[in-house]
Structure formats: C-alpha cells, structure tokens
ZAKESE-287837 format. One record per residue: x, z, y of N, C-alpha, C, O in turn; residue in three letters; residue number from 1. Coordinates in Angstrom, 1 decimal, decimal comma, m for minus. Example, Ala and Ser with C-alpha at 12.3 -4.5 7.8 and 13.67 -1.06 7.14 Angstrom:
ZAKESE-287837
<site <13,2 7,8 m5,7> <12,3 7,8 m4,5> <13,2 7,8 m3,3> <14,2 8,5 m3,3> "Ala" 1>
<site <12,8 7,1 m2,2> <13,7 7,1 m1,1> <12,9 7,9 0,0> <13,4 8,0 1,1> "Ser" 2>
***
This chain:
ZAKESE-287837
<site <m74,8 m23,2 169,7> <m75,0 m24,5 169,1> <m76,4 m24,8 168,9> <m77,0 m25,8 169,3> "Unk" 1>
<site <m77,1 m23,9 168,2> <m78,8 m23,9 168,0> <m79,6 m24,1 169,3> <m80,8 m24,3 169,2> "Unk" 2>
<site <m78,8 m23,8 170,6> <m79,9 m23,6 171,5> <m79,6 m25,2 172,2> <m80,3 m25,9 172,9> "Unk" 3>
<site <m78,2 m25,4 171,7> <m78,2 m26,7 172,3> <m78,8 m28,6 171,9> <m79,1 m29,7 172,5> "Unk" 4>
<site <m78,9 m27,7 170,5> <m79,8 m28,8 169,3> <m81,1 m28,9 169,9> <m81,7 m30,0 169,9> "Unk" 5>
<site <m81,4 m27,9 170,3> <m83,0 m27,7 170,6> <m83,2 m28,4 172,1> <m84,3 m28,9 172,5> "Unk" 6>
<site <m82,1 m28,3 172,6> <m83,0 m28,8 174,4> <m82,0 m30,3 174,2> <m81,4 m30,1 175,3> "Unk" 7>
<site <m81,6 m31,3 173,7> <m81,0 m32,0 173,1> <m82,4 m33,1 172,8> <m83,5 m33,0 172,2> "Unk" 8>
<site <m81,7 m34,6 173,6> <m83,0 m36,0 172,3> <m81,4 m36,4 171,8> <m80,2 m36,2 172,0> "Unk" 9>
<site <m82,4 m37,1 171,1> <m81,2 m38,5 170,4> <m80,5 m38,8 172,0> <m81,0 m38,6 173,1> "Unk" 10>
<site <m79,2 m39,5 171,5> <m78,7 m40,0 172,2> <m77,9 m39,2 173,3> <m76,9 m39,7 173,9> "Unk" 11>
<site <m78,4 m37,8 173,3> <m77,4 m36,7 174,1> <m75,9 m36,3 173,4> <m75,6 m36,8 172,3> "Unk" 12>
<site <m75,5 m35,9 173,8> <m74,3 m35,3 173,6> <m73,9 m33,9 173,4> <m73,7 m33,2 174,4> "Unk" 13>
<site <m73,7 m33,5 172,0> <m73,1 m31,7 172,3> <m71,3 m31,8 172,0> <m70,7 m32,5 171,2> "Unk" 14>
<site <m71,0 m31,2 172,6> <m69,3 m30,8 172,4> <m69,3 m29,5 172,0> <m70,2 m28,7 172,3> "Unk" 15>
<site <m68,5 m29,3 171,3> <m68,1 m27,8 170,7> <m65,8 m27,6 171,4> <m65,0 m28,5 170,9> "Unk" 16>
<site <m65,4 m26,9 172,1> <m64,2 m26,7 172,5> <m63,8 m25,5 171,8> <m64,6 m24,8 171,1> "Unk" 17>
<site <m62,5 m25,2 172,0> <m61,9 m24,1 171,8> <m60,3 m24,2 172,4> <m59,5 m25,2 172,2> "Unk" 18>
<site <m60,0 m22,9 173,3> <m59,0 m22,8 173,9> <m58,3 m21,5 174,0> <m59,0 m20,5 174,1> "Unk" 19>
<site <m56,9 m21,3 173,9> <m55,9 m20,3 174,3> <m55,5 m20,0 174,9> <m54,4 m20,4 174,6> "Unk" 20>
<site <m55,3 m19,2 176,0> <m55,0 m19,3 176,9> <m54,8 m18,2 178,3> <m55,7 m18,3 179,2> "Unk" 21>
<site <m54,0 m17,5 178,5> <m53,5 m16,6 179,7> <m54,2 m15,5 178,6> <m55,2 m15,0 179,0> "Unk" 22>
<site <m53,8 m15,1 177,3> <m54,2 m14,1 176,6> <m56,0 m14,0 176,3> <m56,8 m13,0 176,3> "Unk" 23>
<site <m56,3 m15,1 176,1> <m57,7 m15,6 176,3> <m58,2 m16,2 175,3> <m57,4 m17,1 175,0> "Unk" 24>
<site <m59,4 m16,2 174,4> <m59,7 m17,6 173,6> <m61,1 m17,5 174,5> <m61,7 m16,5 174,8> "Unk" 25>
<site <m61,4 m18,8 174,6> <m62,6 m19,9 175,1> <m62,9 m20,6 174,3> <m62,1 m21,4 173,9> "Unk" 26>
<site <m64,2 m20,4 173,9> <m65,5 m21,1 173,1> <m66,1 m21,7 174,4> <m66,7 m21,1 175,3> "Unk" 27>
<site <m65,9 m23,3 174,2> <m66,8 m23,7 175,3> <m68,2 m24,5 174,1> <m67,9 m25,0 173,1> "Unk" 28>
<site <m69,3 m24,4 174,7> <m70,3 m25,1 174,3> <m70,9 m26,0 175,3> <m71,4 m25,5 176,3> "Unk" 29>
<site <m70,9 m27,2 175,3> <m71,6 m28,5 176,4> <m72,6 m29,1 176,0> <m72,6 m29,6 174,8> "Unk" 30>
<site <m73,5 m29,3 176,7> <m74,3 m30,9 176,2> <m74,8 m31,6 177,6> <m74,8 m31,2 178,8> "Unk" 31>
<site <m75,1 m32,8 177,2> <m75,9 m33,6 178,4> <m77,5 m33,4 177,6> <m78,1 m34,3 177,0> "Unk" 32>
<site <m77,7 m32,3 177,7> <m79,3 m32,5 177,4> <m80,3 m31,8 179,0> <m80,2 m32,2 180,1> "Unk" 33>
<site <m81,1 m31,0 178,5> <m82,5 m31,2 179,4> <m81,7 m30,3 180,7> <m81,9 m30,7 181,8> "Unk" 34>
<site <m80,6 m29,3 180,5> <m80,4 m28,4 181,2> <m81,7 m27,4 181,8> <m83,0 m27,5 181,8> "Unk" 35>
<site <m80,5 m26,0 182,6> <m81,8 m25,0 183,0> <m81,8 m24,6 184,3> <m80,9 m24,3 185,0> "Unk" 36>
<site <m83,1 m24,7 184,4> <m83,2 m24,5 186,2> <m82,6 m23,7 186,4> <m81,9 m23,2 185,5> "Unk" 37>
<site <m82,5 m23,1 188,0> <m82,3 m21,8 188,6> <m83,2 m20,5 188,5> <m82,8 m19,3 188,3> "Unk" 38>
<site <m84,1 m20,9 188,6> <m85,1 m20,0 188,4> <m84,9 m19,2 187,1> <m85,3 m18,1 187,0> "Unk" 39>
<site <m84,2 m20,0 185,9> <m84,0 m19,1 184,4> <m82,8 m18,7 184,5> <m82,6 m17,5 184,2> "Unk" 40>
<site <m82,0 m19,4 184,8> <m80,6 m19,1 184,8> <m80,5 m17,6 185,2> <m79,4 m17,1 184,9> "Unk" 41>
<site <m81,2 m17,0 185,9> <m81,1 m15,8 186,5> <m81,3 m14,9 185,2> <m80,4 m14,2 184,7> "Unk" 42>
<site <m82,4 m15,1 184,7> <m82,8 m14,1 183,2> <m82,1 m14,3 182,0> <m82,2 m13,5 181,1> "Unk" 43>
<site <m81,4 m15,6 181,9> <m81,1 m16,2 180,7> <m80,4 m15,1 179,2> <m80,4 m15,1 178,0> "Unk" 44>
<site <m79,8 m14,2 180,4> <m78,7 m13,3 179,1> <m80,2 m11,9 179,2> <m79,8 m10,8 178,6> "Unk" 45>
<site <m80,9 m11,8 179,4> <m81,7 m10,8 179,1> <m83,0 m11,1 177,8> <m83,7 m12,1 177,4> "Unk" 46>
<site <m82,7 m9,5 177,4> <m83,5 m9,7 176,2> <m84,8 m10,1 175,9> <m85,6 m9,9 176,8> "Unk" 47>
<site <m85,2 m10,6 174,8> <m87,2 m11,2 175,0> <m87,1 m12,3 175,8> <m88,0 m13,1 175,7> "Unk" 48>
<site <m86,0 m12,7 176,7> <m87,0 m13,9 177,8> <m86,3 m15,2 177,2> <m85,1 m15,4 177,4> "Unk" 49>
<site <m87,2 m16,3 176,4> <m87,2 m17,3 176,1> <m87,2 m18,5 177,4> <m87,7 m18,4 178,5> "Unk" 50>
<site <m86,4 m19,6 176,7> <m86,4 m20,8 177,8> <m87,5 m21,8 177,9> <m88,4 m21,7 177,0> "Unk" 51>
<site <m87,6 m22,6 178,7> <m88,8 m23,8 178,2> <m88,8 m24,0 177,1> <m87,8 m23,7 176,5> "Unk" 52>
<site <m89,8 m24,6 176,3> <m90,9 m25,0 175,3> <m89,6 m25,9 174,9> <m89,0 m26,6 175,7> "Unk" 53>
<site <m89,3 m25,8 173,7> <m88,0 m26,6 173,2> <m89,0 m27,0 172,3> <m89,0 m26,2 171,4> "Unk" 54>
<site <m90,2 m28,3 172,0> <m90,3 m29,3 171,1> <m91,5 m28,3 169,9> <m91,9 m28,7 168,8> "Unk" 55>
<site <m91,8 m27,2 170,6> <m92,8 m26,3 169,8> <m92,0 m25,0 169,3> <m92,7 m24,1 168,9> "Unk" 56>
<site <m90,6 m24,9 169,4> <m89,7 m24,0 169,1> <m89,8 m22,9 169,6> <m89,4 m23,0 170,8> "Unk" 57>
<site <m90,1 m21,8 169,5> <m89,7 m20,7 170,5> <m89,2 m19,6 170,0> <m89,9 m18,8 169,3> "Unk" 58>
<site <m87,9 m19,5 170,2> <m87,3 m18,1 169,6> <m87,4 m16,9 169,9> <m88,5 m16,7 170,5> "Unk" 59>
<site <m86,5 m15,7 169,6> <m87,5 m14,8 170,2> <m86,7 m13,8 170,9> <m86,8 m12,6 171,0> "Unk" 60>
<site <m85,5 m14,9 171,7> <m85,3 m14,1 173,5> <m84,0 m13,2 173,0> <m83,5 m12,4 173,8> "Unk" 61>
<site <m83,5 m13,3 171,7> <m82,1 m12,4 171,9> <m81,0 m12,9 171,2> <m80,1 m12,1 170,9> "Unk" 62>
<site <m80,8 m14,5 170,9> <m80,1 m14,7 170,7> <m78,6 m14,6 172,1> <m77,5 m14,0 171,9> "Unk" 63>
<site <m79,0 m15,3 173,1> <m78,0 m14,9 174,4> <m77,6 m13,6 174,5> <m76,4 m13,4 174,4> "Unk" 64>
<site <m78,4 m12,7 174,6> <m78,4 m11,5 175,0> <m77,3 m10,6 173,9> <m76,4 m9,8 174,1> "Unk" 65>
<site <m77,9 m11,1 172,9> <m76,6 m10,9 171,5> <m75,1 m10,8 172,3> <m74,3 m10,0 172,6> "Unk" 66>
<site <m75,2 m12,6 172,3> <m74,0 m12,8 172,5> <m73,2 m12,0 174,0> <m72,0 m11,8 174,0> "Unk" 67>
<site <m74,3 m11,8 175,2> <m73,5 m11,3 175,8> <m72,9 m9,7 175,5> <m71,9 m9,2 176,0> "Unk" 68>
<site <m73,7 m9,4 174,8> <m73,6 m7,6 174,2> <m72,3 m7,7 173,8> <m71,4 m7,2 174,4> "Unk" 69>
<site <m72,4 m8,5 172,5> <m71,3 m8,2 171,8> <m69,8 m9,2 172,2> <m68,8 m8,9 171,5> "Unk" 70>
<site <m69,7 m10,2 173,2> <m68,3 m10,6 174,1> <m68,1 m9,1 175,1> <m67,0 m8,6 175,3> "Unk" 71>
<site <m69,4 m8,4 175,8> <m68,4 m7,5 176,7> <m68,4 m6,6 175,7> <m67,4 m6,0 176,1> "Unk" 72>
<site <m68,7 m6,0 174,5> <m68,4 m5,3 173,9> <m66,8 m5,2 173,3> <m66,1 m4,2 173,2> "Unk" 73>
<site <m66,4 m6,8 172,8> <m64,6 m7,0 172,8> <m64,0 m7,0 174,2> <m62,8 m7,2 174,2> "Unk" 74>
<site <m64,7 m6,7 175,4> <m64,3 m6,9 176,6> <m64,2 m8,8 176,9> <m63,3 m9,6 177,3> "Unk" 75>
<site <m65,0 m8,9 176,7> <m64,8 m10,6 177,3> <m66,5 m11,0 178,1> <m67,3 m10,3 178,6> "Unk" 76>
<site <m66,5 m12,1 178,0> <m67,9 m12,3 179,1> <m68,6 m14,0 178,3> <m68,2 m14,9 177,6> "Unk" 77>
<site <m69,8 m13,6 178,8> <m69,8 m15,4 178,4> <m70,6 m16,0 179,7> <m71,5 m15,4 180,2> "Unk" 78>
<site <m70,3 m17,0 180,0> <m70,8 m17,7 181,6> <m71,7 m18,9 180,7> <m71,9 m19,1 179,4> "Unk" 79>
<site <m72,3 m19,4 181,7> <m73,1 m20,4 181,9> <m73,2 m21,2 183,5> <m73,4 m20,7 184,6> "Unk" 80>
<site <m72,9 m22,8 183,0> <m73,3 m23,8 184,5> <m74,2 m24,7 183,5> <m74,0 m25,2 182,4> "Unk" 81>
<site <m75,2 m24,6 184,4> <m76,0 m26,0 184,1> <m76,6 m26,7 185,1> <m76,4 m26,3 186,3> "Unk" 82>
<site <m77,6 m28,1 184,8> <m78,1 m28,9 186,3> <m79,0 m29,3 185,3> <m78,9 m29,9 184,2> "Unk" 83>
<site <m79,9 m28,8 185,9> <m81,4 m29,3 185,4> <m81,6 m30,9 185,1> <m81,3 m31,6 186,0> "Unk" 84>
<site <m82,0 m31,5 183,8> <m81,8 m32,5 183,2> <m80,6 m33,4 183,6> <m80,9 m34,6 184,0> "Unk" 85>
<site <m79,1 m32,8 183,7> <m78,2 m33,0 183,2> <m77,5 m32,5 182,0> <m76,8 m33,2 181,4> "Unk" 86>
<site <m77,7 m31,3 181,7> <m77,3 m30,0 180,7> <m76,8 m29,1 181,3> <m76,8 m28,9 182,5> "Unk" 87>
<site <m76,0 m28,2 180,1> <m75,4 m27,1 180,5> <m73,9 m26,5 179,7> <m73,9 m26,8 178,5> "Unk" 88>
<site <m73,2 m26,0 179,9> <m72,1 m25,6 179,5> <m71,8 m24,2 179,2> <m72,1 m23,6 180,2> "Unk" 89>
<site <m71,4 m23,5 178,3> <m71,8 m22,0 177,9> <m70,1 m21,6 177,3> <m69,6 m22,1 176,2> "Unk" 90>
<site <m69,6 m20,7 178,3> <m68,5 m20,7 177,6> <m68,2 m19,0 177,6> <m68,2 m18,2 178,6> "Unk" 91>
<site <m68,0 m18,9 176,0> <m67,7 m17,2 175,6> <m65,9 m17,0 175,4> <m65,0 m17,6 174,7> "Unk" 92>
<site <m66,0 m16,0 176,4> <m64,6 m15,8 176,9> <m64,2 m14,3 176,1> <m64,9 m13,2 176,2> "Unk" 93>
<site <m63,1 m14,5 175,2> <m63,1 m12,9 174,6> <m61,3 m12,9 174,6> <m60,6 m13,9 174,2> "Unk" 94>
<site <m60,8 m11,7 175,1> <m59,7 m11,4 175,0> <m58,9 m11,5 173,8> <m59,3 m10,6 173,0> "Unk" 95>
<site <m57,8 m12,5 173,1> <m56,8 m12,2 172,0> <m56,3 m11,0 171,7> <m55,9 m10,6 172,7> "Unk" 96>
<site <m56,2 m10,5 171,0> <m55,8 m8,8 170,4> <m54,5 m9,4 169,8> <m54,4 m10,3 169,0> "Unk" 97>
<site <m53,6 m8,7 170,3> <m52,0 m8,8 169,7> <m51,9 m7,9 169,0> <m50,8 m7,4 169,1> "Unk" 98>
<site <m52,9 m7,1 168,1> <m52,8 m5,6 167,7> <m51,9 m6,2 166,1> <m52,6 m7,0 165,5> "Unk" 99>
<site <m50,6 m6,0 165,6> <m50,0 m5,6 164,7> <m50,4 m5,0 163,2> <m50,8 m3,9 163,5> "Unk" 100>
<site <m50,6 m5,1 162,1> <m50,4 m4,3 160,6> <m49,4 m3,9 160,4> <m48,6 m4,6 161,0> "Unk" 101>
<site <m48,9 m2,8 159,8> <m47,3 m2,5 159,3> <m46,4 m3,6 158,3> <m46,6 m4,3 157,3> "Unk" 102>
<site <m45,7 m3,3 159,0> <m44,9 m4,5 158,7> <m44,6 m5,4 159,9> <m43,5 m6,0 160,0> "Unk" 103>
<site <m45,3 m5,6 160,6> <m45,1 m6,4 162,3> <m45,5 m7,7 161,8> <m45,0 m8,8 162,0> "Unk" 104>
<site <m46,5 m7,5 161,1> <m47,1 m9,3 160,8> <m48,5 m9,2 161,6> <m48,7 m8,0 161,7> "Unk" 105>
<site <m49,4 m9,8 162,2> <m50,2 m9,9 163,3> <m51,5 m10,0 162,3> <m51,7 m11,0 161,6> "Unk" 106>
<site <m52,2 m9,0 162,3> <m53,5 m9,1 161,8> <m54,2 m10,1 161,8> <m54,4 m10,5 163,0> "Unk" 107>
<site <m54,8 m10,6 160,9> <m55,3 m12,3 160,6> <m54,0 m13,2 159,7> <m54,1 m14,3 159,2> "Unk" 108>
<site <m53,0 m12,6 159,8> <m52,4 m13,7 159,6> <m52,0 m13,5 157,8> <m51,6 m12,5 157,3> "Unk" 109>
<site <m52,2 m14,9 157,3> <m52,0 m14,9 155,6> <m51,2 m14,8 155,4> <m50,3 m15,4 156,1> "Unk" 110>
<site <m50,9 m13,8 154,2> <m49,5 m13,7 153,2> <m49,6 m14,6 152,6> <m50,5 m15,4 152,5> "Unk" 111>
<site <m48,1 m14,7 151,7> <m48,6 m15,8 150,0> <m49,3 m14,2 149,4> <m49,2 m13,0 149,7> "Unk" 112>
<site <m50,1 m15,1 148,6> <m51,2 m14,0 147,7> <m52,1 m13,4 148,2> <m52,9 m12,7 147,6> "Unk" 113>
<site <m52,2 m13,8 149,6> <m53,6 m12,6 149,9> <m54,6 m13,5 150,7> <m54,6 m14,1 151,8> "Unk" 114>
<site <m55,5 m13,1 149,7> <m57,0 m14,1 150,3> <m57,8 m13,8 151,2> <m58,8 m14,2 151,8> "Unk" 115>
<site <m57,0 m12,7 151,4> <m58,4 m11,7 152,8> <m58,3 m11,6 153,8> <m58,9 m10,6 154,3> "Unk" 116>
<site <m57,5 m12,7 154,8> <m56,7 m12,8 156,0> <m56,3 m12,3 156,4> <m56,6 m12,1 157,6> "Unk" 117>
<site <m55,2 m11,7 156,0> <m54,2 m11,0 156,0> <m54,4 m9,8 156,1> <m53,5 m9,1 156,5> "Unk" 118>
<site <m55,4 m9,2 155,8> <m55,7 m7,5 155,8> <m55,2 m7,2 154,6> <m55,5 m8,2 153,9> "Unk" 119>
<site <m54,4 m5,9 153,5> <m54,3 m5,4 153,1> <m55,2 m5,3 151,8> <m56,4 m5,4 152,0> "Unk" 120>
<site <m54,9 m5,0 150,5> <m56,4 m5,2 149,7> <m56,9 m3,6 150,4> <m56,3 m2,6 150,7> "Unk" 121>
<site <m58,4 m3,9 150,6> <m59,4 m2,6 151,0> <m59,5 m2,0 151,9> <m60,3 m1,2 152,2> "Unk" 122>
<site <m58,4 m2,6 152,8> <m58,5 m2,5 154,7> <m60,0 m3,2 155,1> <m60,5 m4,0 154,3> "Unk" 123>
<site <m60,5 m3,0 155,9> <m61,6 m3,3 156,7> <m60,7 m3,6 158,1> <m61,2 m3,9 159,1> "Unk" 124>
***
C-alpha cells in the first residue's frame, strides 16, 4: 500500500482486494498510478534496488523483497503486472492452513471468552 501512495497523484486510484479461493487467499494491490517499466520489473523483488525517484522519497530496497521472503517462506508467491504510466497490480498469494487446535475448532477461530483468536491462553 506505501509503495502505491508513493508512485500515485491526486486523482489516481488504489484498490486494496482480498480473495478465497482453490485453497488460496489473494491480497491484490492496484492502482492507476505512474506504473514500472520493464527494465525494473526484472529487479523489483531483489534486495537494496529502489524504484524511480517517488517525489524525493527513497526507501531502502527491502520492503518487496520482505514480502517475497516471507510469502515463499508460507509457501505462496507474490506477482506483479504493470504498464508504464498506467500502474500496476501486486498480488500476494499465500496458501490457507486448515491446520486444527484440539478440539477440531480451526485455529483463528474465536471462542465466547477468548480474546486471542482463538489460540489457547499462552499458546503462541
């Protein structure tokens, strides 16, 4: 969402999505802002390499790279399409875990009484 504020004028558009699906959740991110060449799109998920000059902004090259680490690290992926000053679309794809607590209630899911999404008191 930060990277999309940044390459973004008035007047563009960001979408934030979210979907379910074939044992799947999809985080899509969109905007109609500056979009990224080809030439970056190649380095984009590697570490240190910043995109054009976003307005004096320059971060420092590992926020993507984060994110791809840690989607294949749950086993999932995160893609990118864009068109140079049309925008770009960024969608992190991470597999649903059907993994179970005792009891056969589905981890995350709230009890009455329990504030900690459904984990156990002192479960991590």
């Amino acid at each position: 969402m930060e990277n999309a504020i940044q390459h973004t004028s008035p007047g563009d558009v960001i979408r934030l999505s979210a979907q379910r699906e074939d044992g799947f959740a999809r985080l899509v991110v969109e905007d109609t802002g500056a979009g990224i060449g080809p030439a970056e799109l190649s380095t984009l998920f590697e570490r240190f390499t910043t995109g054009a000059d976003a307005g004096g902004r320059r971060g420092t090259g590992l926020g993507l790279a984060l994110v791809r680490a840690v989607a294949r690290g749950h086993g999932g992926e995160v893609r990118v399409r864009s068109v140079l000053g049309q925008g770009s679309s960024f969608e992190l794809v991470l597999p649903v875990c059907a993994r179970e607590r005792a009891g056969g209630v589905p981890i995350g899911t709230s009890l009455p009484g329990d504030d900690q999404g459904g984990l156990p008191s002192g479960a991590t």
